[in-house]
C-alpha positions as CSV (number, residue, x, y, z in Angstrom):
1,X,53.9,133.4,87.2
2,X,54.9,129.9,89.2
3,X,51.7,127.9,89.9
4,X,52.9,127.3,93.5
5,X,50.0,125.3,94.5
6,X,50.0,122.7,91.8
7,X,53.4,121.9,91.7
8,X,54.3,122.5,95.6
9,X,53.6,118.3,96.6
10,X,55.8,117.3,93.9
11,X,58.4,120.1,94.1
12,X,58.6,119.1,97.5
13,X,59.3,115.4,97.3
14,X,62.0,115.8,94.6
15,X,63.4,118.6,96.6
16,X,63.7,115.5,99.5
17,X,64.6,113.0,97.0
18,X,67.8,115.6,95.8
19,X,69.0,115.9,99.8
20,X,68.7,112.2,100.4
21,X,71.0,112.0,97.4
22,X,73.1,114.8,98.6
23,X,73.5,113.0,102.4
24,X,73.9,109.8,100.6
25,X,77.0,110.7,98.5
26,X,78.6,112.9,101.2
27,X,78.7,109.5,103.4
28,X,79.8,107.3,100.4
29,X,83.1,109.9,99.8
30,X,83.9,110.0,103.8
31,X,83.6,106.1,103.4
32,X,85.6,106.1,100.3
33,X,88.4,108.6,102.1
34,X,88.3,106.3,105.0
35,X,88.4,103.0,103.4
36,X,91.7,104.7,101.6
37,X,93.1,105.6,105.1
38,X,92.0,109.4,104.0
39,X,95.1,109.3,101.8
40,X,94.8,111.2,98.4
41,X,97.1,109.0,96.8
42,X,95.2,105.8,97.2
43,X,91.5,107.5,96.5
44,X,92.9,109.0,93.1
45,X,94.5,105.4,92.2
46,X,90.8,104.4,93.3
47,X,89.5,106.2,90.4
48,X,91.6,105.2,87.7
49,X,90.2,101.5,88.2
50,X,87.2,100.0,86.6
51,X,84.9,100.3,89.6
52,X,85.9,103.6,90.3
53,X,85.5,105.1,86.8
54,X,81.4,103.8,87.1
55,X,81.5,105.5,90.2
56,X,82.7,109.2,88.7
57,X,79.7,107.7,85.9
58,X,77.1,107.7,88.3
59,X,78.3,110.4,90.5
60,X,77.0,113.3,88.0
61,X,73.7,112.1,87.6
62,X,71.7,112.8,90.3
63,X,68.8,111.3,89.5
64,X,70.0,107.4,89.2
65,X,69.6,105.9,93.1
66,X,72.5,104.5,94.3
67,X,73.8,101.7,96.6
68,X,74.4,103.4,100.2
69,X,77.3,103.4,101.7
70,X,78.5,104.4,104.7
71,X,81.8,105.1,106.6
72,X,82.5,103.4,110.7
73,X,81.4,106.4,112.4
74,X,84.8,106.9,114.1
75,X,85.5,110.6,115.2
76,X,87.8,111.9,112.6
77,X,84.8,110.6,110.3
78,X,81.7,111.9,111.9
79,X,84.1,115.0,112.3
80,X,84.4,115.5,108.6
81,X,80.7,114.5,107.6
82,X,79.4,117.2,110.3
83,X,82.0,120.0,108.9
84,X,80.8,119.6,104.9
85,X,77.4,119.3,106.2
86,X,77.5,122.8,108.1
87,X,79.3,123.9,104.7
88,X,76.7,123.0,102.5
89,X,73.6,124.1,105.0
90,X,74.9,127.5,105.0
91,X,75.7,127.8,101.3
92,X,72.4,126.5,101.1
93,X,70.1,129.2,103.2
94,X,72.9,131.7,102.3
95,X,71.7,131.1,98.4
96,X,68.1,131.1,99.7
97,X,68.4,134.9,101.4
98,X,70.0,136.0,98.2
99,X,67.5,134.4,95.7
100,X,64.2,135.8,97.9
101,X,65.8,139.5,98.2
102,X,66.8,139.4,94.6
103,X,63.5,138.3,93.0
104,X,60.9,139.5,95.4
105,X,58.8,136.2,95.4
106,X,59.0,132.5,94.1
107,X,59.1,131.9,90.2
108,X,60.4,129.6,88.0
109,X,63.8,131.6,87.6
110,X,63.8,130.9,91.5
111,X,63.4,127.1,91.2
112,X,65.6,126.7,88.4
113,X,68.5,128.2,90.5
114,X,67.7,126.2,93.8
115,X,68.4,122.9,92.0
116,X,71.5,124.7,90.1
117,X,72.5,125.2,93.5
118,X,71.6,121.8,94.6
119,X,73.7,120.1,91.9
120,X,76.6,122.3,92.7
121,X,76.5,121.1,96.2
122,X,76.9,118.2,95.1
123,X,80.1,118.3,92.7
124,X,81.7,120.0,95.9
125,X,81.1,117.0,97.8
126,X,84.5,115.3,97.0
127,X,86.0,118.8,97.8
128,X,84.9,119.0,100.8
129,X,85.5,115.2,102.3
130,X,89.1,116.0,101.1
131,X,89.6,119.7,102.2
132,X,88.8,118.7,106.1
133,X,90.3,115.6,105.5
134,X,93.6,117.4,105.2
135,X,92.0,119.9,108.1
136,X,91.4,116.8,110.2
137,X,94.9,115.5,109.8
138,X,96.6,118.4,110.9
139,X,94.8,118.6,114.0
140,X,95.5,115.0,114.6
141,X,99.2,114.9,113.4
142,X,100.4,115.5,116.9
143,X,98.3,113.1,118.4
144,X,99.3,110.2,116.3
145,X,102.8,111.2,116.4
146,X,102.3,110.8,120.6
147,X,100.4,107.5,120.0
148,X,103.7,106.1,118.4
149,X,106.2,107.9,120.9
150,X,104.2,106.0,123.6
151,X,103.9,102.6,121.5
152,X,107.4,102.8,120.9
153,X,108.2,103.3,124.6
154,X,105.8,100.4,125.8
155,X,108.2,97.7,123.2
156,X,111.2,99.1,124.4
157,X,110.3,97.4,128.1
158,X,109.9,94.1,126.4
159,X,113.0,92.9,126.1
160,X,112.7,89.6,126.0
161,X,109.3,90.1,123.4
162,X,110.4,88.3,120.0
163,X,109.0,90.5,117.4
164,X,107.9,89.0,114.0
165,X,107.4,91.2,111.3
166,X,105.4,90.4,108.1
167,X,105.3,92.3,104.5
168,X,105.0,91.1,100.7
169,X,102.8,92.7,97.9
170,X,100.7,89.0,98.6
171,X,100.2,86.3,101.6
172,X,101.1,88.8,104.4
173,X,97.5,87.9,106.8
174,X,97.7,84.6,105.6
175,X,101.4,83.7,106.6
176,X,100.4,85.6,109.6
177,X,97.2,83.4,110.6
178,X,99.7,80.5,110.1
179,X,102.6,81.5,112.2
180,X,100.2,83.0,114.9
181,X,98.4,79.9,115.2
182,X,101.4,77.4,115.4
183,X,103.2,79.8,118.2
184,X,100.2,80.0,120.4
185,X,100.3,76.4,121.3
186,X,103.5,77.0,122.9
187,X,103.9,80.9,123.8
188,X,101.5,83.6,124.9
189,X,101.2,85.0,121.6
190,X,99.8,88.4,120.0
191,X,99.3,89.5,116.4
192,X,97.7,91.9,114.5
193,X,94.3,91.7,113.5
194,X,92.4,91.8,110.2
195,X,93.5,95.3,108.6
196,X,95.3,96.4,110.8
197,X,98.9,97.1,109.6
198,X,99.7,100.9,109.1
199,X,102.1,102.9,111.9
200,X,99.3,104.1,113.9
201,X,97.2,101.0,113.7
202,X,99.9,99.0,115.3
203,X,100.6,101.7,117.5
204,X,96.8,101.4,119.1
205,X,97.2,97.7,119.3
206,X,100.2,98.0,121.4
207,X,99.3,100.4,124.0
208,X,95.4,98.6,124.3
209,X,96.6,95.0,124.0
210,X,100.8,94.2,124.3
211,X,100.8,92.9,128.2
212,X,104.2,92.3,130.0
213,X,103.7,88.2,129.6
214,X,103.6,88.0,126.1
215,X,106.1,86.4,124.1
216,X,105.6,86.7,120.7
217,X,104.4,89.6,118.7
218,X,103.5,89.0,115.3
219,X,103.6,92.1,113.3
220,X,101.5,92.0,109.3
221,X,102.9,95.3,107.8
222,X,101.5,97.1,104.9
223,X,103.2,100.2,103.1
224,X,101.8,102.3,99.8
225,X,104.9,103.9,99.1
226,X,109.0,104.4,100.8
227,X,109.7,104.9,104.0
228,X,105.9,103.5,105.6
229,X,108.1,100.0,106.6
230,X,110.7,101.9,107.9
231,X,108.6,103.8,110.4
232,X,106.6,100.6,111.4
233,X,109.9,98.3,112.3
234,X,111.6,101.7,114.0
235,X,108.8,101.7,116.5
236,X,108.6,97.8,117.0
237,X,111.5,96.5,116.2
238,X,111.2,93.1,114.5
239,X,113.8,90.7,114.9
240,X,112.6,88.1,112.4
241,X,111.4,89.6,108.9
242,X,109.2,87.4,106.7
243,X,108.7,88.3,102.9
244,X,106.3,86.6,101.3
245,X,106.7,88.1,97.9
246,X,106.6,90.6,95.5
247,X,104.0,91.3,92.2
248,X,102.4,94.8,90.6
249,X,99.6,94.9,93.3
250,X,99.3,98.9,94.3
251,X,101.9,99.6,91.1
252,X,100.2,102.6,90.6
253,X,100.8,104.2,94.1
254,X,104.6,102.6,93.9
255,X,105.3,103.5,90.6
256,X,107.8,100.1,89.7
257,X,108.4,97.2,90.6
258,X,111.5,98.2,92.0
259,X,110.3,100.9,94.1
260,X,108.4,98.1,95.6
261,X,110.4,95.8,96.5
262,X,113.1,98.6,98.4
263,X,110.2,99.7,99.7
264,X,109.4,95.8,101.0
265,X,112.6,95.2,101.6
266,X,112.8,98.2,104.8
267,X,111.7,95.4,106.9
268,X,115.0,93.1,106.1
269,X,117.3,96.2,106.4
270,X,115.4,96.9,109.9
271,X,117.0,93.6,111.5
272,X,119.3,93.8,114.0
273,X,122.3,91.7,113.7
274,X,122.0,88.2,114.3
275,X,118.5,89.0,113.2
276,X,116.6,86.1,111.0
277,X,115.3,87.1,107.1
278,X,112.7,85.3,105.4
279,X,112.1,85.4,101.5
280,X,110.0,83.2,99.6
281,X,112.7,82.2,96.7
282,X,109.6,81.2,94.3
């Protein structure tokens, strides 16, 4: 028989040390998934480096405390952490009711298969983060998809906007820092800020900050595989393209170097005519 009251103070702390662990890594993957821009493609390319292999290392052992991270509690994010969180507290009690009606009373068979089920929980973690990441997506699909309608609509009325666009595997915020700051002595200039150079990204920054009586828009555009470019310059349409230039940064999500540069080089085929390209011939 299980000596209850002996090992009930200590069963109990472990028991809390194993759900700080749990709410610990289901933060770090919604962190992970966001940092990735709750794309599979980049998270599994994640893996595959150095940092992310001593990751999966540590991830098994639930005993070894790790560094805390956590995701910017955006919607879509506290949306997902709340979802595998309801998923996991009613695996949980569900396992409870069974184990209690199936052995009668507490014993060490008992304990053994609350921390089985505690460990399980948490190799579904990464599971979970990516199943309603995908859920999360489809709900907002249409909404981002209006975001850009809108942000495409607002440029349109800018006619006389000049719209700079910025991509390269290297030097994209930097050139952009540079340019910025040399037009802003002499037109009312916006740009992008830090990290912000995906579709919808852009598209926010338009509809919250593009004002009739700005003259310059300096666009930093980033892209992970074909056609992400493409989308960006059809909703702002950049008359000057700047490429700063081309190496095997993200290879693994392009696949070559020559998926790469067509990939790059959307913004230069995006010009109008008369429109002005930039390459760095280095």
């Amino acid at each position: 028989m299980f000596t209850f009251n002996i090992f009930i103070p200590l069963l109990f702390f472990f028991f809390l040390y194993l759900v700080i662990q749990i709410i610990k890594e289901n933060l770090f993957f919604v962190y992970l998934v966001q940092l990735k821009e709750y794309r599979l493609d980049r998270t599994k390319a994640h893996f595959k480096t150095l940092s992310g292999k001593n990751q999966i290392k540590n991830y098994f052992n639930l005993l070894k405390w790790k560094r805390f991270y956590h995701p910017k509690f955006t919607i879509r994010a506290c949306l997902i952490f709340i979802l595998v969180f309801l998923v996991q507290y009613n695996f949980f009690f569900f396992f409870l009711r069974f184990s209690f009606g199936f052995f009668k009373e507490f014993s060490n068979k008992t304990l053994f298969l609350l921390l089985l089920t505690i460990y399980l929980l948490n190799l579904t973690i990464p599971l979970l983060v990516f199943f309603f990441s995908f859920l999360t997506f489809l709900f907002l699909w249409p909404i981002k998809k209006a975001i850009v309608f809108l942000a495409e609509k607002k440029i349109k009325k800018t006619e006389n906007l000049l719209i700079i666009g910025i991509t390269g595997s290297y030097g994209k915020t930097a050139v952009k820092e540079i340019i910025s700051f040399l037009l802003s002595g002499f037109f009312n200039t916006l740009k992008t800020p830090l990290n912000c150079n995906t579709q919808i990204g852009i598209a926010f920054l338009i509809l919250r900050k593009l004002r009739k009586n700005h003259e310059v828009f300096v666009v930093e555009m980033g892209a992970y595989k074909k056609g992400e470019i493409e989308a960006i310059c059809k909703m702002v349409k950049p008359k000057i393209g700047i490429l700063t230039g081309i190496d095997e940064q993200h290879l693994e999500l392009f696949g070559s170097i020559s998926k790469t540069q067509w990939a790059k080089y959307e913004l230069i085929k995006a010009l109008p005519k008369g429109g002005l390209a930039v390459f760095n011939q280095k």
